[in-house]
N, C-alpha and C positions, 0 to 999 in steps of 0.2 A: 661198096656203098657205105657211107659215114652216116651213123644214127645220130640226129636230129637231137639232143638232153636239154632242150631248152623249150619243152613244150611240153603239157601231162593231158592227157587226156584230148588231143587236141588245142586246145586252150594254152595261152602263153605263162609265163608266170604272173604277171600283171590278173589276167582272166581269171585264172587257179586262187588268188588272193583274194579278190573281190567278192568272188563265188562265195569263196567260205566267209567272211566279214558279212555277207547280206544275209549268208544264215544264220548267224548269229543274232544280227540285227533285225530281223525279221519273222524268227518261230515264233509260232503262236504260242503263248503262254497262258490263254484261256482253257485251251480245251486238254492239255495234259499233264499228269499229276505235276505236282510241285510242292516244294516248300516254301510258305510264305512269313515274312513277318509281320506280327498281329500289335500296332499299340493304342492306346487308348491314354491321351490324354485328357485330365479332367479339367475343365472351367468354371464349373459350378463352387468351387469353394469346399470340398469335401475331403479334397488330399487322397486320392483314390488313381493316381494313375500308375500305369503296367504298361509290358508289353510283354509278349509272347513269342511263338511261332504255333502255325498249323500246319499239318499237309494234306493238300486237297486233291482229292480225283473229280474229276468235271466238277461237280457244284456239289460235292460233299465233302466235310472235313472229317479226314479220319483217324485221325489224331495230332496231339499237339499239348503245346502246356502256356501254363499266363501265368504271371510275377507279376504283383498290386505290391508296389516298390515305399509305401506309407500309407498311415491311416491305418482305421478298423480292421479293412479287409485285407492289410497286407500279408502278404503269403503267397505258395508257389504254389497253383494249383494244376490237375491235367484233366484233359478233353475229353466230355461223355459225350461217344461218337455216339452214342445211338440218341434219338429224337423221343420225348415226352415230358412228363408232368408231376408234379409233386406239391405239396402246400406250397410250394415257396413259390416257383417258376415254370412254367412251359416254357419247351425249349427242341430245336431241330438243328439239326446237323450243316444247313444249306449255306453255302456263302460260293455269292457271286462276283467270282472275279473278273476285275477290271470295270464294276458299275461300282457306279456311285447312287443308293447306299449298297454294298457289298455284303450287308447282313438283312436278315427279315427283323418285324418284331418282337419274332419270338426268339432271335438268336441263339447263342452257344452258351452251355451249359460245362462250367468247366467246376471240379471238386475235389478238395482235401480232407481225407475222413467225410467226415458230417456236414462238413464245412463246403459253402457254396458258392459260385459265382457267375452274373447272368449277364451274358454281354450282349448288345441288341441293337437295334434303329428305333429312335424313337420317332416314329411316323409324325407327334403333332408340332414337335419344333427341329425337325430335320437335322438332327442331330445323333451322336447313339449315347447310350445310358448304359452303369454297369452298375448293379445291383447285388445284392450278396446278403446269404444268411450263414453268421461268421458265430462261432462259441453260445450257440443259442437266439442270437441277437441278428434281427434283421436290418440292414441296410437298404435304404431306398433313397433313389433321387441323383445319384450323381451324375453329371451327363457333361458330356463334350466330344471331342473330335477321334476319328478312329481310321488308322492310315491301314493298308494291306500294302505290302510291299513283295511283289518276287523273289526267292533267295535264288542270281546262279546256279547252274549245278556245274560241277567239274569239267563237264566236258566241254560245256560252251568258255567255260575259258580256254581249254583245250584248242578247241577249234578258232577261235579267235587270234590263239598266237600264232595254229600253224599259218594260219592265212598272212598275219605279218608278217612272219619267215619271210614267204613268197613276195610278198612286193617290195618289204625290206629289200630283199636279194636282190630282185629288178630294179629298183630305184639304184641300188648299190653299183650294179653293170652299164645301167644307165647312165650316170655320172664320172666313172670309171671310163667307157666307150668314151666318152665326149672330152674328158680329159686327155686320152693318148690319141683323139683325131685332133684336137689342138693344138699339142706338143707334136704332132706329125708334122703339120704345116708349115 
């Protein structure tokens, strides 16, 4: 009896490919940890934007760091995962991913030494705001747009090329076949 190498699991190579390509294309990225990237540009005029990354487990960030790339508060600061309050700012750990706004108004709290910086939704112009008390000196007011972006992780690249493998290969036998039944004829 001659074993059958042109089928895994049941499924063809075509199948096998597709499979893997809709899972890649299709995990949910909401609900399991990840690394995202965090930027904040500013429009208000204050020369204040950054970007960052965080990593989140369901709707908490639990660590992560943010770069204010000019301006007062430029500097590289990292992520106070835990949630509270200080003269300067209140501040909570929570960011929702995949909504739009993806932060509350009390946002993320992130700091170097002494030095502070308060990223947020500003609820009354639907915008977010980044804030900051930098070498003594408070900052307020700067506000504009704030993207979250998913970072891959390895494997989903992983899985995405093996699946091109597989249909590569079948596309490849597929045209191959159809060539030597033409040249048959």
């Amino acid at each position: 009896m001659k074993k059958k190498f042109g089928t895994f699991f049941g499924l063809s190579r075509w199948g096998v490919g597709a499979a893997l390509l809709a899972l890649c294309a299709f995990a949910p990225v909401s609900s399991r940890a990840g690394l995202y990237l965090l930027s904040f540009t500013d429009t208000s005029g204050h020369n204040s934007s950054g970007s960052g990354t965080i990593d989140v487990t369901g709707t908490t960030a639990d660590s992560g760091s943010f770069t204010v790339t000019a301006g007062s508060m430029a500097g590289t600061y990292t992520l106070d995962a835990t949630a509270g309050s200080d003269s300067h700012f209140s501040w909570d750990t929570t960011v929702n991913v995949g909504s739009d706004p993806f932060l509350d108004t009390s946002g993320l709290l992130f700091t170097s030494g002494a030095d502070e910086i308060n990223l947020y939704w500003t609820f009354a112009d639907s915008t977010y705001g980044l804030n900051g008390y930098v070498g003594g000196v408070t900052y307020n007011g700067a506000t504009g747009s704030a993207t979250l972006t998913p970072v891959p992780e390895p494997i989903t690249y992983a899985l995405a090329a093996f699946g091109l493998i597989f249909v590569g290969g079948s596309a490849g036998r597929f045209c191959l076949g159809r060539r030597r039944s033409a040249t048959a004829s």
